[in-house]
N, C-alpha and C positions, 0 to 999 in steps of 0.2 A: 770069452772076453779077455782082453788085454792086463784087467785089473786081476783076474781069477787067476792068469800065468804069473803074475808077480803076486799077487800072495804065494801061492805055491814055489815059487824058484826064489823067495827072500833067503832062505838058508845057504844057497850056497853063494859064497862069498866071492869067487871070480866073477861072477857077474853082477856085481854090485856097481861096477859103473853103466855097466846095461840098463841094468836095471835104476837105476838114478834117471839115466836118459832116458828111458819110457816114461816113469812118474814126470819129468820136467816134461817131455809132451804131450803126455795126457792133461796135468794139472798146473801149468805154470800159469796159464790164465786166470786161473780159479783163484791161485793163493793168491797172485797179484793183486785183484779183486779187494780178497778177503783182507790185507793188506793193507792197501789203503783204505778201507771200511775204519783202518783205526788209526791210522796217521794222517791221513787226509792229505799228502803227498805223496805225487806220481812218483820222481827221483825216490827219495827217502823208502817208498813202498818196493821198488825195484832193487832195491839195494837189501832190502829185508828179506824182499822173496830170495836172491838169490843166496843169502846167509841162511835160510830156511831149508835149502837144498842144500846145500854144504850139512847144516844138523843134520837134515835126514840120512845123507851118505854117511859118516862117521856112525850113526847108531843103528843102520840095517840091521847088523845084525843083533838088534836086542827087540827087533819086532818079531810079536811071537804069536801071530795068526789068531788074536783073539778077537778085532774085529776087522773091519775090510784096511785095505793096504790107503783108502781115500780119509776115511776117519783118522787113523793112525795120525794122515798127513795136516791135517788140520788140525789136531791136537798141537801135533810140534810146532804150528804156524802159529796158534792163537795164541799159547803161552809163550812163545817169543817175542808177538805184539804186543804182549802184555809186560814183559820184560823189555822190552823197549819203553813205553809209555812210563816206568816206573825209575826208569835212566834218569843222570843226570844232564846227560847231552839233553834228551827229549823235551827235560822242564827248563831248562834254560835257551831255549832258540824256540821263536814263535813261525809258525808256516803263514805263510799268504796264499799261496797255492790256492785257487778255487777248482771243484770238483767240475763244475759245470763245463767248463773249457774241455774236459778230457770226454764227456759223451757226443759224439754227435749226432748232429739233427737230423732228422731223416723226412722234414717236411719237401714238400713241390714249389711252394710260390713264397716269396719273401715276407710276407704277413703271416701264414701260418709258421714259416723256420722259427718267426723272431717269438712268436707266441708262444709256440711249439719250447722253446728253448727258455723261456722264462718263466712255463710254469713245469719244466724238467728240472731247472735251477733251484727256483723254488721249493720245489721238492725235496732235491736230492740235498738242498741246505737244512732241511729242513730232519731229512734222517738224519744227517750226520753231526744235528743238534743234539741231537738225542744221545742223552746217559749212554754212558758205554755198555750198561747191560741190558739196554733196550736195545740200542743201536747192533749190538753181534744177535740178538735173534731175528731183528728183522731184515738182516743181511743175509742170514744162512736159510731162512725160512722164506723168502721171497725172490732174492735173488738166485739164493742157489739151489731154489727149490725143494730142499732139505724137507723128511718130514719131521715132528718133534723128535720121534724116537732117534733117529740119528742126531738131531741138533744135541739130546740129551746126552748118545752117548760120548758127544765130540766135545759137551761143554761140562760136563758131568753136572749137568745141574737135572732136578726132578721134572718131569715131563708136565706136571701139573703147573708148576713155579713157572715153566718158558712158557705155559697157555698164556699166567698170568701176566708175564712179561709183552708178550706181546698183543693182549690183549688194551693193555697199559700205555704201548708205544701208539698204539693204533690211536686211543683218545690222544694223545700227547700228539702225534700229527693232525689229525683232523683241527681240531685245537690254533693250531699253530696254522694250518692252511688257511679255516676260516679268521685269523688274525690279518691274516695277508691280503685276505681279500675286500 
């Protein structure tokens, strides 16, 4: 696999721009994603991911094959997000941005799109209500199909703790759907 030659070829250092550009198209969808899972703007997220690749490039070489080259990546993405959100730029400027506009609909006939599209909004307002330490397990864990063990090593938190988290976010939406409805 692609991921297995870049772990292996991190050390040497002329290919670090190579190397950048395989991670950016392997994972730049992903972090983007992952991204705005916590600013909840497309701009602002794109502007993150590509500062996320810029850290990754300057600190290649202090990645040290301890676990895969994708966690690595995530680590540096989530505590950047998380050093964003603790900015002062970020507390002081409110987003309007809504998520829903950015998934599209994938229904056939104009009554299921519009359905289709408002109980997707719905939804997806509905995770991105959610605490911030609900909201990154049920993003890594559903969206990016993560199993705990990786969420755990990516978020260092205890494997039992993200059960409970997301066991947690799970009433917290149900919750919140049946409100809506």
């Amino acid at each position: 696999m692609a991921n297995e030659e870049i772990a292996i070829n991190v050390k040497n250092v002329e290919n670090a721009e190579q190397i950048i550009s395989q991670l950016m198209d392997d994972y730049s969808d992903d972090i983007l994603y992952l991204v705005f899972s916590y600013v909840k703007n497309r701009t602002t997220a794109e502007d993150l991911t590509q500062e996320i690749f810029i850290k990754c490039y300057e600190k290649l070489g202090q990645f040290n094959n301890k676990s895969s080259i994708k966690t690595w990546l995530y680590r540096i993405a989530i505590n950047h997000c998380k050093d964003y959100l603790r900015s002062w730029h970020y507390r002081k400027i409110k987003f309007s941005d809504k998520i829903g506009d950015y998934f599209p609909s994938k229904a056939k006939h104009v009554e299921e799109e519009i359905i289709s599209k408002n109980v997707t909004n719905r939804l997806t307002n509905a995770v991105m209500d959610l605490p911030e330490k609900y909201r990154e397990v049920v993003f890594l864990h559903y969206y990016e199909e993560l199993p705990l063990v990786n969420i755990s090593k990516i978020t260092g938190i205890n494997s039992n703790t993200l059960k409970t988290r997301l066991k947690h976010a799970r009433e917290l939406l149900k919750n919140k759907m049946k409100e809506e409805v």
